[in-house]
N, CA, C and O atoms as a DFTB+ gen file, in Angstrom:
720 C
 N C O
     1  1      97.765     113.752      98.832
     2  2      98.234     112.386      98.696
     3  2      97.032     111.436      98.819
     4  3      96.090     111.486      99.610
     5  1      97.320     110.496      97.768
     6  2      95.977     109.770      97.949
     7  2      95.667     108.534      99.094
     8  3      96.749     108.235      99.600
     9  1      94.941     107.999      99.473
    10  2      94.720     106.943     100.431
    11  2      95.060     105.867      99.876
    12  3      94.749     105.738      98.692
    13  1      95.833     104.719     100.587
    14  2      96.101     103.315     100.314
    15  2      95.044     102.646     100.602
    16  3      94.024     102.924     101.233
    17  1      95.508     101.477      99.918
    18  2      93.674     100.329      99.866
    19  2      93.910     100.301     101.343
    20  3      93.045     100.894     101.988
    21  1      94.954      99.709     102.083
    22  2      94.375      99.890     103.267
    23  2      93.864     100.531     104.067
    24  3      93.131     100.003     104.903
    25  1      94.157     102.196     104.043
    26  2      93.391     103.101     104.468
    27  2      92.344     103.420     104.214
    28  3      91.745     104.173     104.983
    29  1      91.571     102.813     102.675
    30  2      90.362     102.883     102.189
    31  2      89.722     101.910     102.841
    32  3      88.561     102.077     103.215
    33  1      90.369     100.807     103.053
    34  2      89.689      99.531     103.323
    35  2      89.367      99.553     104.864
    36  3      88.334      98.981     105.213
    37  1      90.189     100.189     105.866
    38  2      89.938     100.491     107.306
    39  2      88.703     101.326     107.266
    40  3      87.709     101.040     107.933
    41  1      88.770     102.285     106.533
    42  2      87.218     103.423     106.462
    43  2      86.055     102.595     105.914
    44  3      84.964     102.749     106.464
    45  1      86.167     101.652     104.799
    46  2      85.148     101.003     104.987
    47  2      84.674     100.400     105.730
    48  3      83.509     100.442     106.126
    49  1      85.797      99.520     106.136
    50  2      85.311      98.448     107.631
    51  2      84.697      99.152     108.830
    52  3      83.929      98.563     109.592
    53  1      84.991     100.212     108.958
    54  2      84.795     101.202     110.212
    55  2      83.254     101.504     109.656
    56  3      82.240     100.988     110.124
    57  1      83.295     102.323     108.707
    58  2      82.111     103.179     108.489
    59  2      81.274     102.924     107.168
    60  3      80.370     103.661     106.774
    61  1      81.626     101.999     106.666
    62  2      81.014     101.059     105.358
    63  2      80.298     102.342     104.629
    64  3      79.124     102.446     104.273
    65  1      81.419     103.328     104.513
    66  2      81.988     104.113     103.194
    67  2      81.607     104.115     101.877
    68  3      82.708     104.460     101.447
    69  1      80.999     104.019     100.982
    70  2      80.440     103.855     100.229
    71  2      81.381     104.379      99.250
    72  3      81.894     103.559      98.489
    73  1      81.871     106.300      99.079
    74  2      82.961     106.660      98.329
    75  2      83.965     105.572      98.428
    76  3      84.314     104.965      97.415
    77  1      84.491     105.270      99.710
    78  2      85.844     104.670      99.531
    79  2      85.938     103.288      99.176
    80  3      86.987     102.685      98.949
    81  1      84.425     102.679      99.131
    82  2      84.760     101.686      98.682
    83  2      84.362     101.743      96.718
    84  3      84.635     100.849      95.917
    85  1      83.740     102.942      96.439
    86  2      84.047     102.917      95.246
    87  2      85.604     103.394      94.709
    88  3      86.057     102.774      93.747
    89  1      86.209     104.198      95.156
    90  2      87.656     104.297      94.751
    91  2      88.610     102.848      94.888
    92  3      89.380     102.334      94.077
    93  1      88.337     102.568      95.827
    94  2      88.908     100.783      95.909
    95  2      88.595      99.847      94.245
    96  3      89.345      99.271      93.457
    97  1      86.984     100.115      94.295
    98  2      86.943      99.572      92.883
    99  2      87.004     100.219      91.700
   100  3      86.592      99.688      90.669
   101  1      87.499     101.373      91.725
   102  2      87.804     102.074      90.450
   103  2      89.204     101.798      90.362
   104  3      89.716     101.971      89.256
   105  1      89.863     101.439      91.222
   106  2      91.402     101.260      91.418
   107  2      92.159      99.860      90.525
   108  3      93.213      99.728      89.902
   109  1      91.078      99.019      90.828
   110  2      91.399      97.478      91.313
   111  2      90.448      96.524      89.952
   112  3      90.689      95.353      89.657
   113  1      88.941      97.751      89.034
   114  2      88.343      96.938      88.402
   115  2      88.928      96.214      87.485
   116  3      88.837      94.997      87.330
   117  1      89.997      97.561      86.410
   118  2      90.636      97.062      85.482
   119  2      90.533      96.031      85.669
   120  3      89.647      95.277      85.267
   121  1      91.778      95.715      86.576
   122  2      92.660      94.050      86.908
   123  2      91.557      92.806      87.084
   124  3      91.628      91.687      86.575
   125  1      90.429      93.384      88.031
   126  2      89.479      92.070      88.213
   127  2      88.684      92.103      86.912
   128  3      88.381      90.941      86.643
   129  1      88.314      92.779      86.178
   130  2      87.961      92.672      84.830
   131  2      88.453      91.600      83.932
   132  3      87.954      90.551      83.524
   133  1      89.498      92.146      83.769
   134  2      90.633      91.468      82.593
   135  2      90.616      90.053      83.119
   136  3      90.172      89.046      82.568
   137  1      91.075      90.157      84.061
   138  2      91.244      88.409      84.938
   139  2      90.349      87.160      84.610
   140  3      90.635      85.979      84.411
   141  1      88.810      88.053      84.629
   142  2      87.904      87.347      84.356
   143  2      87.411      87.429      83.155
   144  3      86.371      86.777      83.059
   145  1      87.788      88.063      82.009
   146  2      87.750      88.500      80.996
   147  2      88.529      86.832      80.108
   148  3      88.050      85.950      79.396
   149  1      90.109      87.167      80.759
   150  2      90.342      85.851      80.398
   151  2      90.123      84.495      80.109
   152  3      90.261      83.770      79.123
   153  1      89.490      84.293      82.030
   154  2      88.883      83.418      82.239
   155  2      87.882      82.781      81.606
   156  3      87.549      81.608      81.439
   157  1      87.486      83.838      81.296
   158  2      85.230      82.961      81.217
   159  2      85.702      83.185      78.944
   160  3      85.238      82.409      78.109
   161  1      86.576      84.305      78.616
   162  2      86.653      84.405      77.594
   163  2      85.015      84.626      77.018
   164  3      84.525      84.085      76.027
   165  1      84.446      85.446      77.821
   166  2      83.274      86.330      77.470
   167  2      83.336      87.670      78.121
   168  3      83.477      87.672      79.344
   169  1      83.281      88.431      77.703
   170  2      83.380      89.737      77.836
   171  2      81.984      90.393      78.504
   172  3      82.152      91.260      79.362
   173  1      81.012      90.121      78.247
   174  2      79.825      90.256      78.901
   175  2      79.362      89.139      80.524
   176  3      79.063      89.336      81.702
   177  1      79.522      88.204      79.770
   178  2      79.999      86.762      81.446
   179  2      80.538      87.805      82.490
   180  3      79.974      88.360      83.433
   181  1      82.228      87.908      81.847
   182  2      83.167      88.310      82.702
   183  2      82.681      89.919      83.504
   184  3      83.133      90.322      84.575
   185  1      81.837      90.506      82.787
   186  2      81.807      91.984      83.693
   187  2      80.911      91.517      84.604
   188  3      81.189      91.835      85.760
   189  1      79.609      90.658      84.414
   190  2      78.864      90.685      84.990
   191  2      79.098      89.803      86.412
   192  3      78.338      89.745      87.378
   193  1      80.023      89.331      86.275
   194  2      80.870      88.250      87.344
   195  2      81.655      89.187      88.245
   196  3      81.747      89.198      89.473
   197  1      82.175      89.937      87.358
   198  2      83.277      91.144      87.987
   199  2      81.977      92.211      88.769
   200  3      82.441      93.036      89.556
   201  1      80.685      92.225      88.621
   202  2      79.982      93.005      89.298
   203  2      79.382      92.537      90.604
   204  3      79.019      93.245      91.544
   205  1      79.329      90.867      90.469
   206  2      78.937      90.075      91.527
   207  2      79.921      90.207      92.276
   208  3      79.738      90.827      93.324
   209  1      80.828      89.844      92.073
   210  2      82.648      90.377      93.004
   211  2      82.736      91.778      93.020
   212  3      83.751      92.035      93.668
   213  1      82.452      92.333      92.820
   214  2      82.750      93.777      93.773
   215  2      81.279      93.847      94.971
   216  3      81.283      94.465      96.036
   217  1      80.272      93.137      94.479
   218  2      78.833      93.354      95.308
   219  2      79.479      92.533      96.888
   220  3      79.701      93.044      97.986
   221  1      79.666      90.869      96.343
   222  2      80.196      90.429      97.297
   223  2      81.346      90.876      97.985
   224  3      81.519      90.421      99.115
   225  1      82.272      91.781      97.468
   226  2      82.966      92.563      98.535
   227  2      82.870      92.888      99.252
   228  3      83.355      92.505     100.316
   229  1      81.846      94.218      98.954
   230  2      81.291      94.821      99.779
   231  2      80.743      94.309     101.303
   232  3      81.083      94.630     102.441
   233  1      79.665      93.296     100.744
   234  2      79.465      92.648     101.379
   235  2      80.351      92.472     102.882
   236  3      80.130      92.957     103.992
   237  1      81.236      91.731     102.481
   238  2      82.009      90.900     103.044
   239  2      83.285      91.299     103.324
   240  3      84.259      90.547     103.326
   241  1      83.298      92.471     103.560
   242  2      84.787      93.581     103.432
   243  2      85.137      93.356     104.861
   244  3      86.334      93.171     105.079
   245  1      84.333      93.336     105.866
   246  2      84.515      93.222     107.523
   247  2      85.796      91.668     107.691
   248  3      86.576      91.416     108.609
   249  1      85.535      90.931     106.419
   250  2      86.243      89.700     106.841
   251  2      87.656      89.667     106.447
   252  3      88.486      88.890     106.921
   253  1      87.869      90.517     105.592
   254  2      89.378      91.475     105.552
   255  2      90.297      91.430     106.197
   256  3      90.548      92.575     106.575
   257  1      91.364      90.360     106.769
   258  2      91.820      90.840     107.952
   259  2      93.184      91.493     107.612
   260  3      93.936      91.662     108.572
   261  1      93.561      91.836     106.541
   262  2      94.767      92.701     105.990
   263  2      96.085      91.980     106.467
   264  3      96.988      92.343     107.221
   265  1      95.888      90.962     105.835
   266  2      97.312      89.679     106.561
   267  2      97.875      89.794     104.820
   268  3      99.085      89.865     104.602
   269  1      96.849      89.801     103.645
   270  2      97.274      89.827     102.342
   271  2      97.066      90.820     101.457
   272  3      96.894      91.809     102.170
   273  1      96.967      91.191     100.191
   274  2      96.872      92.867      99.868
   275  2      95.556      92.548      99.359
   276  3      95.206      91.479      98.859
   277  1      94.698      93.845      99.586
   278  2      93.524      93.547      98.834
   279  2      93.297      93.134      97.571
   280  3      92.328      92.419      97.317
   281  1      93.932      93.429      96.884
   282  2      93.866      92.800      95.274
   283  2      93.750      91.615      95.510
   284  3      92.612      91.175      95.350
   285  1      95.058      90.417      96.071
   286  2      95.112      88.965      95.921
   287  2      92.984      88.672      96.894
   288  3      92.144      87.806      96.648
   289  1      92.949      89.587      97.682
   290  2      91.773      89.304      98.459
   291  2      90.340      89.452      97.812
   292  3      89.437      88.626      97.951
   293  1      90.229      91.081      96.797
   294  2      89.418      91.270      96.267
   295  2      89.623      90.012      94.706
   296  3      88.591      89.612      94.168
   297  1      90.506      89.712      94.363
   298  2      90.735      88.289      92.698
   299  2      90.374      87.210      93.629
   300  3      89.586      86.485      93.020
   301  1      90.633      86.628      95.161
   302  2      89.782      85.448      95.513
   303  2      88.211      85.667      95.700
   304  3      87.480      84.687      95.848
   305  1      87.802      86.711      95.693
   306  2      86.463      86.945      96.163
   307  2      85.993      86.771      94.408
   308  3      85.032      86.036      94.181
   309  1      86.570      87.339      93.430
   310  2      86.164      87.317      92.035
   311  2      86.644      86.154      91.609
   312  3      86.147      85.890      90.515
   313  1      87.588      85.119      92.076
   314  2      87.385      83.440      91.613
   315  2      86.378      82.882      91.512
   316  3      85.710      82.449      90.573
   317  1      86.237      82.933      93.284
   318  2      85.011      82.195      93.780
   319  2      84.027      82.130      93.158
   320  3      83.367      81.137      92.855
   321  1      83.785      83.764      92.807
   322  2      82.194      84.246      91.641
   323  2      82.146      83.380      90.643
   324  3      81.176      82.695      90.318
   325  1      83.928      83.433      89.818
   326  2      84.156      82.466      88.671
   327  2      83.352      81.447      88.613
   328  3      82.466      81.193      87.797
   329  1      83.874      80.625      89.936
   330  2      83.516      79.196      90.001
   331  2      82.159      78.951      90.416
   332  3      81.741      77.822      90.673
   333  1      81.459      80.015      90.482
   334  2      80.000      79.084      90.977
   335  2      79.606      79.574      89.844
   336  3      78.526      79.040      89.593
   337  1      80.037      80.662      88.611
   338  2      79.297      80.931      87.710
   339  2      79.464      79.872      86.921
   340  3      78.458      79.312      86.486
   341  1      81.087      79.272      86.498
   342  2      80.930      78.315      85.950
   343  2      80.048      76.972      86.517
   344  3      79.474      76.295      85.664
   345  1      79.954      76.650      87.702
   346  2      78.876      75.529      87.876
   347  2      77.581      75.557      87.606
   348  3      76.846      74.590      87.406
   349  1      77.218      77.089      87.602
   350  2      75.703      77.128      87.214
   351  2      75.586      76.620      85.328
   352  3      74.889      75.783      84.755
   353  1      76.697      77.660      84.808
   354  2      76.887      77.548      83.548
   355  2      76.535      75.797      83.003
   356  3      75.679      75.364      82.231
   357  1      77.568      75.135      83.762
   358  2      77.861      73.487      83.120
   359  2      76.535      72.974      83.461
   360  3      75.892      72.089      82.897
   361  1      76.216      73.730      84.552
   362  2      74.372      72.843      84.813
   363  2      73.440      73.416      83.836
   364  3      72.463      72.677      83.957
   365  1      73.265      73.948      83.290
   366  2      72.355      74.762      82.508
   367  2      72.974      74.316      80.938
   368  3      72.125      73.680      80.314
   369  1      74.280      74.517      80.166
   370  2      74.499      73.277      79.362
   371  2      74.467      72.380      79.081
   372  3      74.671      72.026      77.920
   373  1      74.067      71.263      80.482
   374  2      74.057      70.244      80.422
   375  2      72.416      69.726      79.836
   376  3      72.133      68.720      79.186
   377  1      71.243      71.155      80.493
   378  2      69.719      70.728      80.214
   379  2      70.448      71.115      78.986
   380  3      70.894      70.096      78.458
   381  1      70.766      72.264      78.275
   382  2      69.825      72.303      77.119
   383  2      71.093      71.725      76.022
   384  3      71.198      72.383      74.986
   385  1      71.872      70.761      76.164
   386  2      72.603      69.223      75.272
   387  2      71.561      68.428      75.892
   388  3      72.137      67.438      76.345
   389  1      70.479      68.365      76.111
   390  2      69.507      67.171      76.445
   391  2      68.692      68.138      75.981
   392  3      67.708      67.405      76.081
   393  1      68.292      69.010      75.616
   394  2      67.015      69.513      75.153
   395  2      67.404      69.558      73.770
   396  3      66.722      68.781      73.102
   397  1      68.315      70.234      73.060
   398  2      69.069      69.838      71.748
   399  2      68.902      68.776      71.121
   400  3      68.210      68.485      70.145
   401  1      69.848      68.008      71.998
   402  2      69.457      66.897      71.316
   403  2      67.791      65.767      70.873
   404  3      67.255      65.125      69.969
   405  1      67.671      66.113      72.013
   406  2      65.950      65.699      71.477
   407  2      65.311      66.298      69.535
   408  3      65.016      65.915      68.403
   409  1      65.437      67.307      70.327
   410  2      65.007      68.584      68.982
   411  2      66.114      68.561      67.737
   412  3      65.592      68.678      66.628
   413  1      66.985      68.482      67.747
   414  2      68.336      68.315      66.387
   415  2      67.946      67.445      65.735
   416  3      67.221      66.581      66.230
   417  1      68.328      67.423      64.392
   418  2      67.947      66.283      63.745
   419  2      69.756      65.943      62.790
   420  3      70.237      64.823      62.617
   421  1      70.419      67.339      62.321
   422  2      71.305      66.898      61.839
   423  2      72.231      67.772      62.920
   424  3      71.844      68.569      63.775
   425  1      73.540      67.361      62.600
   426  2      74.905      67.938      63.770
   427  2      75.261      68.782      63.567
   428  3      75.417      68.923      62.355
   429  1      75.580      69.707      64.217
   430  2      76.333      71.461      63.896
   431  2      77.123      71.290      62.646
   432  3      77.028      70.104      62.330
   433  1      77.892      71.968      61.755
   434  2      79.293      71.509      61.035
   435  2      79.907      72.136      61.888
   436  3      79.303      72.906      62.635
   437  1      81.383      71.931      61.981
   438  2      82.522      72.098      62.773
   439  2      82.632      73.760      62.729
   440  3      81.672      74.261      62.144
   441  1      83.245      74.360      63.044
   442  2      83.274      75.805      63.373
   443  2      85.149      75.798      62.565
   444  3      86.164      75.121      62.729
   445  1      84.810      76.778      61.837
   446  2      85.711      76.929      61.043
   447  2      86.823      78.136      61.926
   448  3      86.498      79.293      62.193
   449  1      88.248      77.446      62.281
   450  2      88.754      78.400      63.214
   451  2      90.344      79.250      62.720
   452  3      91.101      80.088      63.210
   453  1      90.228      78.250      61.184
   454  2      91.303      79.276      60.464
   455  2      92.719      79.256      60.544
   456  3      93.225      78.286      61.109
   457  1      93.568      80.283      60.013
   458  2      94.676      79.997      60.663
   459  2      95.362      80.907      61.964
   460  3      96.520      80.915      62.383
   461  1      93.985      81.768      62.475
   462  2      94.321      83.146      63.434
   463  2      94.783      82.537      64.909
   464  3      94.333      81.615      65.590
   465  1      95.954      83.523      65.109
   466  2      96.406      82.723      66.166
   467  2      96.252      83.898      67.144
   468  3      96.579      85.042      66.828
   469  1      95.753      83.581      68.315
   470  2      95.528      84.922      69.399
   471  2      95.590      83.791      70.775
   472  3      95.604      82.572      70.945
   473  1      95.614      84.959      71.546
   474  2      96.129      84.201      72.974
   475  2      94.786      83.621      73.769
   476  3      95.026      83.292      74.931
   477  1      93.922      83.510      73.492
   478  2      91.976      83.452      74.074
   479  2      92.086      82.276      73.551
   480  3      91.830      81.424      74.401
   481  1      92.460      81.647      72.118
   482  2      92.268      80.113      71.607
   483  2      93.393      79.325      72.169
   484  3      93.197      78.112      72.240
   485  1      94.597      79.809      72.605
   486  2      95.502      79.042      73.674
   487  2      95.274      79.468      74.652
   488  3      96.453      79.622      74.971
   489  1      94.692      79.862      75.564
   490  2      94.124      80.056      76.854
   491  2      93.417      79.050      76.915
   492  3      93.547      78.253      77.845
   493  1      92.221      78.823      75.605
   494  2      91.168      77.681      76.077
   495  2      91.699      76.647      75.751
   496  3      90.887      75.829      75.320
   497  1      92.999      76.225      75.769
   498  2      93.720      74.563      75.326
   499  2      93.473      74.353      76.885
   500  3      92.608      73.624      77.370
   501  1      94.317      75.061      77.515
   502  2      94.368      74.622      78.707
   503  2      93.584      74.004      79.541
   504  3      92.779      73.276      78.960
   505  1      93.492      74.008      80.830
   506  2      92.756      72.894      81.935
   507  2      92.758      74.312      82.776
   508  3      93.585      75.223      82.824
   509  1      91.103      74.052      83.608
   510  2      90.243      75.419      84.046
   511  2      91.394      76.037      84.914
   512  3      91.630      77.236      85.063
   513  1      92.183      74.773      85.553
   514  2      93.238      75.660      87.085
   515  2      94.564      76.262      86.472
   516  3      95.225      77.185      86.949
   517  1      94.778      75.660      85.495
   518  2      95.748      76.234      84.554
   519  2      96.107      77.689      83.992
   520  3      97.070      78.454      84.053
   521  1      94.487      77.667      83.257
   522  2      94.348      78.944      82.676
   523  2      94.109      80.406      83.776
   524  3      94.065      81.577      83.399
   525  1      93.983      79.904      85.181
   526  2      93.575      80.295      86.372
   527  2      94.404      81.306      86.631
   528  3      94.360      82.536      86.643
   529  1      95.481      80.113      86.916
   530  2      96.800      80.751      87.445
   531  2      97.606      81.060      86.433
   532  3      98.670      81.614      86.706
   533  1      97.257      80.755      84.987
   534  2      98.285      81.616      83.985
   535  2      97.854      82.879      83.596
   536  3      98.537      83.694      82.978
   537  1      96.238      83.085      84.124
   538  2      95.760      84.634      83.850
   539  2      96.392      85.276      85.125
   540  3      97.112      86.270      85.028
   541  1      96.103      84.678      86.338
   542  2      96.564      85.928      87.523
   543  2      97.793      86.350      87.501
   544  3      98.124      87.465      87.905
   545  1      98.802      85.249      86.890
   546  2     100.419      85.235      87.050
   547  2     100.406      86.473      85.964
   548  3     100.470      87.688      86.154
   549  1     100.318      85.839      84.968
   550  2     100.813      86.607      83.755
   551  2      99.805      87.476      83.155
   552  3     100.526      88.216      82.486
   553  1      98.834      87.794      82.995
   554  2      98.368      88.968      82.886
   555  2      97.735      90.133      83.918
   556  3      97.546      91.341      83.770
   557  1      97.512      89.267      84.960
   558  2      97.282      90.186      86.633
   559  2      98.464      90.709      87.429
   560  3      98.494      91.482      88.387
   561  1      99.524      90.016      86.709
   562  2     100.789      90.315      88.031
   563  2     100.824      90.238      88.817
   564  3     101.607      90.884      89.514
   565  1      99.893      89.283      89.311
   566  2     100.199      88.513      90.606
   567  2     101.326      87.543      90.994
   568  3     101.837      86.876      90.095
   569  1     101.697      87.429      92.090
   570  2     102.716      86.894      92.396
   571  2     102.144      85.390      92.560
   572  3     100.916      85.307      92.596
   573  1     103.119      83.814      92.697
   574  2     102.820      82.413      92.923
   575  2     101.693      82.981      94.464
   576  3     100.484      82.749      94.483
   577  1     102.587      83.870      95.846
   578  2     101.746      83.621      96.346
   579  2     100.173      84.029      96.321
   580  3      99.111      83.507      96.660
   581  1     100.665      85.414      95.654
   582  2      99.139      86.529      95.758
   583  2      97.483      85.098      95.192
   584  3      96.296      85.114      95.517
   585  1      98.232      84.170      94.343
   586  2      97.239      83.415      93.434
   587  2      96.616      82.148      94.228
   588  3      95.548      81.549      94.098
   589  1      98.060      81.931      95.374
   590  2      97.735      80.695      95.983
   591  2      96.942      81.709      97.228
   592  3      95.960      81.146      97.711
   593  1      97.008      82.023      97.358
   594  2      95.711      82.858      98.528
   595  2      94.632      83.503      97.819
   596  3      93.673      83.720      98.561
   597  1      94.427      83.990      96.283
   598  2      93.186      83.887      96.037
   599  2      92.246      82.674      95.268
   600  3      91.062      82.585      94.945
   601  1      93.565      81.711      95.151
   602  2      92.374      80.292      94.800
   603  2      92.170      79.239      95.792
   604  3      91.259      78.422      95.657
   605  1      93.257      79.213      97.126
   606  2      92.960      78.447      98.020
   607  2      93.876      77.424      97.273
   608  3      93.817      76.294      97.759
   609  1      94.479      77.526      96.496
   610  2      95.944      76.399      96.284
   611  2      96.703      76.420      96.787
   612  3      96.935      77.392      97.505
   613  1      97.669      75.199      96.698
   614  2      98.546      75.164      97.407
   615  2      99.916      75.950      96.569
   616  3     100.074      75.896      95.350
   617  1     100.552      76.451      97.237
   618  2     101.583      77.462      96.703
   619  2     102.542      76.642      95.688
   620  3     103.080      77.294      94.793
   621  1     102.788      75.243      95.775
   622  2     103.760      74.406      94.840
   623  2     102.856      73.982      93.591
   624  3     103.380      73.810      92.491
   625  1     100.858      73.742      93.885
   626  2     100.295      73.313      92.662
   627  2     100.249      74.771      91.987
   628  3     100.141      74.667      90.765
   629  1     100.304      76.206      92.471
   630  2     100.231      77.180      91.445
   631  2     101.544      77.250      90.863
   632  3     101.502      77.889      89.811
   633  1     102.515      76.899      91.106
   634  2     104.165      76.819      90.565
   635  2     103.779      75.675      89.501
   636  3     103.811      76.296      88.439
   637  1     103.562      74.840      89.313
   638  2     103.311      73.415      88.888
   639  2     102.098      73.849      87.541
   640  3     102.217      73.569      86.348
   641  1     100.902      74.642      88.245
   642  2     100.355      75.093      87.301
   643  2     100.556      76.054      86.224
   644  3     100.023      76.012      85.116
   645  1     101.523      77.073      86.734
   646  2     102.013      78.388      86.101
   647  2     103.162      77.614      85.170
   648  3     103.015      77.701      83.951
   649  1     103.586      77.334      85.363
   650  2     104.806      76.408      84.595
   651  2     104.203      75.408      83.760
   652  3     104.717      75.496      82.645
   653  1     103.485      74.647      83.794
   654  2     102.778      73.716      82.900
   655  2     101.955      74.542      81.971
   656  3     102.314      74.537      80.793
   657  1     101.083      75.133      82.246
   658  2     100.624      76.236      81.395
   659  2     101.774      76.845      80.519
   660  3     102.167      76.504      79.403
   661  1     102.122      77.669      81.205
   662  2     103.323      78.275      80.252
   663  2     103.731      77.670      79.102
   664  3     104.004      78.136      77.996
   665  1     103.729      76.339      79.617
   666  2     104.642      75.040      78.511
   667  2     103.704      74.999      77.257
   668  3     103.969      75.352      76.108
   669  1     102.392      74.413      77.824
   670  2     101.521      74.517      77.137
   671  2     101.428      75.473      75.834
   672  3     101.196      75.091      74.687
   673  1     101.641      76.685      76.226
   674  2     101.057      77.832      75.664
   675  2     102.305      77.893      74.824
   676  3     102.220      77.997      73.601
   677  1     103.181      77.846      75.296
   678  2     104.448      77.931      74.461
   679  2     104.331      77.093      73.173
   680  3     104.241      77.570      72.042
   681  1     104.346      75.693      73.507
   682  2     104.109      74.906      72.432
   683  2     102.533      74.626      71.570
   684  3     102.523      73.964      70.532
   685  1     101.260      75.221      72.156
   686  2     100.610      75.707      71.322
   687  2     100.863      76.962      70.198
   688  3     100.114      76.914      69.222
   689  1     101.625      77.829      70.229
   690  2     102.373      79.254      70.175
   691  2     102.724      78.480      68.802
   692  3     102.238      78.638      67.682
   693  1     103.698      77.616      69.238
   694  2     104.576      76.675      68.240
   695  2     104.296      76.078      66.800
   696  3     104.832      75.846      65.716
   697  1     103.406      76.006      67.323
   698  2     102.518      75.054      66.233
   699  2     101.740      75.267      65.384
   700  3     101.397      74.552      64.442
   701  1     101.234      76.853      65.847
   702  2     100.368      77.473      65.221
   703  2     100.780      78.107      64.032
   704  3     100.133      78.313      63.006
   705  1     102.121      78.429      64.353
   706  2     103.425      79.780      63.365
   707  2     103.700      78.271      62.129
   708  3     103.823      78.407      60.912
   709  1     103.736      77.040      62.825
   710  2     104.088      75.938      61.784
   711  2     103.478      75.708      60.409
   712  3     103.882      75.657      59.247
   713  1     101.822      75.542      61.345
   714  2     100.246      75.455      60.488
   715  2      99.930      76.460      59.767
   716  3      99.125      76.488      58.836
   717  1     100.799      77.613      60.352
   718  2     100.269      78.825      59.523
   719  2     101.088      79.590      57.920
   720  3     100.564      80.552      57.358
């Protein structure tokens, strides 16, 4: 019979396990993958984010106190990554739209986006907390609370968010089958 994350997760904390904390993340990458897969809607971004979140796990596995399941614990530890990757990201876009622009002389043409409708171009309609909690809900299976304990929301703005999203997506969905 195999070991539960918590029984993996006690052997790490105890004896910082190295096997067991790789079975933890062979268990659990899929999900933090995909999550962030969604998120960043880079596939290379997202693993390499998903590698900083399992590092910082590790790390930081002692602070564990098993009040929530590791998943909702190990997807807040891989938010967090999210969010400072995206701040580095917007800072580093921001030099080089000032280095661009210096150097440009004429404007991109528009990016030709067709009539293909996939769920990654209504993901990115959304607003960053949106798409947050409509990846953990609905493609992580996380529960309102599992999401409001790994983003540090409040349990009524991830209801508020999961539902507005939804709407969103629905009526992007809508519009697209119209145009198309």
């Amino acid at each position: 019979m195999a070991a539960s994350d918590a029984e993996l997760t006690a052997l790490v904390i105890a004896t910082k396990n190295a096997a067991a904390f790789g079975e933890l993340v062979r268990r659990h990458q899929g999900l933090v993958r995909a999550m962030l897969q969604r998120m960043c809607r880079n596939h290379a971004l997202a693993d390499d984010i998903a590698q900083d979140a399992f590092l910082r796990a590790f790390e930081k596995i002692g602070s564990f106190k098993g009040t929530g399941t590791f998943k909702s614990w190990l997807c807040s530890i891989a938010y967090t990554e999210f969010l400072k990757s995206a701040r580095k990201r917007k800072a580093a876009d921001r030099l080089l739209d000032g280095l661009k622009a210096e150097y440009q002389d004429e404007a991109e043409a528009p990016r030709d986006m067709g009539n293909v409708v996939d769920l990654d171009r209504a993901l990115a309609e959304l607003k960053e907390d949106e798409r947050t909690v409509v990846v953990m809900c609905y493609s992580c299976g996380m529960s309102h609370s599992d999401v409001a304990e790994a983003t540090g929301m409040p349990l009524g703005t991830v209801k508020s968010h999961a539902n507005r999203g939804r709407a969103k997506m629905q009526a992007w969905f809508a519009n697209a089958e119209v145009m198309a």
